[in-house]
C-alpha positions as CSV (number, residue, x, y, z in Angstrom):
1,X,2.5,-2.8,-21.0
2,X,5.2,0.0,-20.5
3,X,4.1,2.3,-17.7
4,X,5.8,5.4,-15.6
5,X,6.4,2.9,-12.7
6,X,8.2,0.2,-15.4
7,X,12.0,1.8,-14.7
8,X,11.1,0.9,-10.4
9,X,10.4,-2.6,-11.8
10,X,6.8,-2.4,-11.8
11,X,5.1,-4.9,-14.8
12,X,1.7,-2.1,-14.4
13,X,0.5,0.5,-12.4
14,X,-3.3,1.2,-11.3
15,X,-4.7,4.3,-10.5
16,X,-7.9,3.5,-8.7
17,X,-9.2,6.9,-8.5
18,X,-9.3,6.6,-13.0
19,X,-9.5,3.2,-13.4
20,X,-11.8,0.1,-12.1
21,X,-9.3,-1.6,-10.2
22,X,-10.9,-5.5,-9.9
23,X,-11.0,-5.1,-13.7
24,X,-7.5,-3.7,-14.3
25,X,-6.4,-6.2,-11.7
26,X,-8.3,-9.3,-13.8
27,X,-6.9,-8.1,-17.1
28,X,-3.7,-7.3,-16.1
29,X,-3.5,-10.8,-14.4
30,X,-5.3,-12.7,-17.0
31,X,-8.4,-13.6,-14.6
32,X,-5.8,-14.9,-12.1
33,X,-6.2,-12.4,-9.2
34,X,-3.5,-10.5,-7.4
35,X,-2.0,-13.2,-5.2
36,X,-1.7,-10.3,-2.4
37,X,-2.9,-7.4,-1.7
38,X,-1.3,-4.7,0.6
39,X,-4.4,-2.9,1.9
40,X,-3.6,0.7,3.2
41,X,-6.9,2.0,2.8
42,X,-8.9,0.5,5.7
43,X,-12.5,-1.5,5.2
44,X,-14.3,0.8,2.9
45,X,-12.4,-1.5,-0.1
46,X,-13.1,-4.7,1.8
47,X,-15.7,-6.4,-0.7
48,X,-13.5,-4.9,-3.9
49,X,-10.2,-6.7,-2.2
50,X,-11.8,-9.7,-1.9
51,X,-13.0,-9.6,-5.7
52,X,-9.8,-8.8,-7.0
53,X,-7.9,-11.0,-4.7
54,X,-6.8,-14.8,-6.7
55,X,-7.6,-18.0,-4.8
56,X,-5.9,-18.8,-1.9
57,X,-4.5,-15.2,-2.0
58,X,-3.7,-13.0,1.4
59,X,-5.6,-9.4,2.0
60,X,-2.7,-8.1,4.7
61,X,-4.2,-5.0,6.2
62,X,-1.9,-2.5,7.2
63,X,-3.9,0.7,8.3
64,X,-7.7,0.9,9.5
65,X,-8.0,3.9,7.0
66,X,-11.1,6.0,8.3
67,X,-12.0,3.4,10.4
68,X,-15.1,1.2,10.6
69,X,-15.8,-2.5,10.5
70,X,-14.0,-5.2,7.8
71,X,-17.8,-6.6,6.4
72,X,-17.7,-8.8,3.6
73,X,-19.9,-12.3,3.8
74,X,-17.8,-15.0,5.3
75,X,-18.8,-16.9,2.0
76,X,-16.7,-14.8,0.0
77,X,-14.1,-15.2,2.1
78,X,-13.9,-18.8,2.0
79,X,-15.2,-19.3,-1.5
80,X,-11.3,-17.5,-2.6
81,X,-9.7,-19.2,0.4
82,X,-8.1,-16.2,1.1
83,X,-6.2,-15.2,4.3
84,X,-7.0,-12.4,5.5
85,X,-4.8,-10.2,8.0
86,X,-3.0,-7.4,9.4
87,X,-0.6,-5.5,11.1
88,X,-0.7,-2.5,13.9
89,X,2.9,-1.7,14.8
90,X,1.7,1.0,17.3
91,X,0.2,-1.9,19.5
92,X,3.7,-4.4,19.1
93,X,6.0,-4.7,22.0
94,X,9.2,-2.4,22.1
95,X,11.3,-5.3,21.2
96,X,9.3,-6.5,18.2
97,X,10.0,-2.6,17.1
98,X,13.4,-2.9,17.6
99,X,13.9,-5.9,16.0
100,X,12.0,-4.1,12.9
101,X,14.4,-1.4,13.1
102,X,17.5,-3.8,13.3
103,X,16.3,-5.5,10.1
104,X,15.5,-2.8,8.1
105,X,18.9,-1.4,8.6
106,X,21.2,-4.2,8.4
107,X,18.6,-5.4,5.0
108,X,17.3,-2.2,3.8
109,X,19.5,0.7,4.7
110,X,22.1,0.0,2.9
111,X,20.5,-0.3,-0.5
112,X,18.8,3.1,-0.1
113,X,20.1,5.4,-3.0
114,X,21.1,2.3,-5.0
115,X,18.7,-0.6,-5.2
116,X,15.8,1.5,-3.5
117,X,15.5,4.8,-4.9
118,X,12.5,6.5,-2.6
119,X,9.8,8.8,-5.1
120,X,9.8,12.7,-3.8
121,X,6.6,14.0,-5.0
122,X,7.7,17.9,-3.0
123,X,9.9,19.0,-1.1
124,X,8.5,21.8,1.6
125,X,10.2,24.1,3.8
126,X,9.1,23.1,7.6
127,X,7.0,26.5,8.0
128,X,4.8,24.9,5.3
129,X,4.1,21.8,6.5
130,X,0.5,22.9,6.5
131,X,0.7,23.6,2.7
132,X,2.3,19.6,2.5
133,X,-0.7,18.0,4.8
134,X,-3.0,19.6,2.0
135,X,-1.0,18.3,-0.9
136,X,-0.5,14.8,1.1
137,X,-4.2,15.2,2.0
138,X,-5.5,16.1,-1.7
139,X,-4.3,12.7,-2.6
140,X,-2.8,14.2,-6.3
141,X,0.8,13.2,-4.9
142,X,2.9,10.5,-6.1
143,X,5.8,9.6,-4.0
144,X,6.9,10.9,-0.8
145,X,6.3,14.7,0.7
146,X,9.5,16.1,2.7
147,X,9.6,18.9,5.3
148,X,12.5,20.8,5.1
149,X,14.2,21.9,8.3
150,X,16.8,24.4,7.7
């Protein structure tokens, strides 16, 4: 299935705000499961993760999204065999950071523009950064939002 995302390498694409994303996620994988699943949202799609997660998959949390409590039965958990975890970067050591940063440009950085071609949604001049926080906020964006300092 040919989708917007197809030319950034992406088999299919899921918007969860139109579509049912366990069931996309089942037919798009045959029944399989996604074999991880990047969760940026926080534990408000906790229970859905773990339904649309494959066994022995990983549920790697990487924001607490609006906050709250990760509550899904420890049955469910088990029954997929799934690892569950995350990541806060604000908490790591300075050196952890810095090794981050030493990797990403000695591995990353020099593939930006070429192999890794970051999405602009906007572009905004920095006295309307207030105007980007509502589109970033809005959630209609698709790629990154820029502030423009002259």
């Amino acid at each position: 299935m040919l989708t917007p995302f197809s030319k950034l390498g992406a088999g299919s694409a899921i918007n969860y705000r139109e579509q049912d994303f366990v069931a996309a996620v089942k037919q798009v994988t045959e029944g399989h499961g996604a074999n991880v699943i990047l969760d940026m949202m926080g534990p408000g799609y906790a229970k859905r993760n773990l339904e649309a997660l494959a066994m022995d998959g990983r549920l790697v949390h990487l924001s607490g999204g609006s906050g709250g409590e990760f509550c899904v039965p420890l049955a469910a958990i088990m029954a997929k065999r799934a690892v569950v975890t995350g990541s806060l970067l604000r908490a790591s050591a300075l050196s952890l950071k810095t090794e981050i940063v030493r990797q990403v440009m000695g591995r990353v950085w020099p593939h930006l523009g070429t192999a890794v071609t970051p999405i602009v949604d906007s572009i905004f001049p920095l006295e309307q950064a207030v105007d980007a926080h509502a589109r970033m906020e809005s959630g209609v964006h698709i790629g990154k939002i820029l502030l423009q300092a002259e």
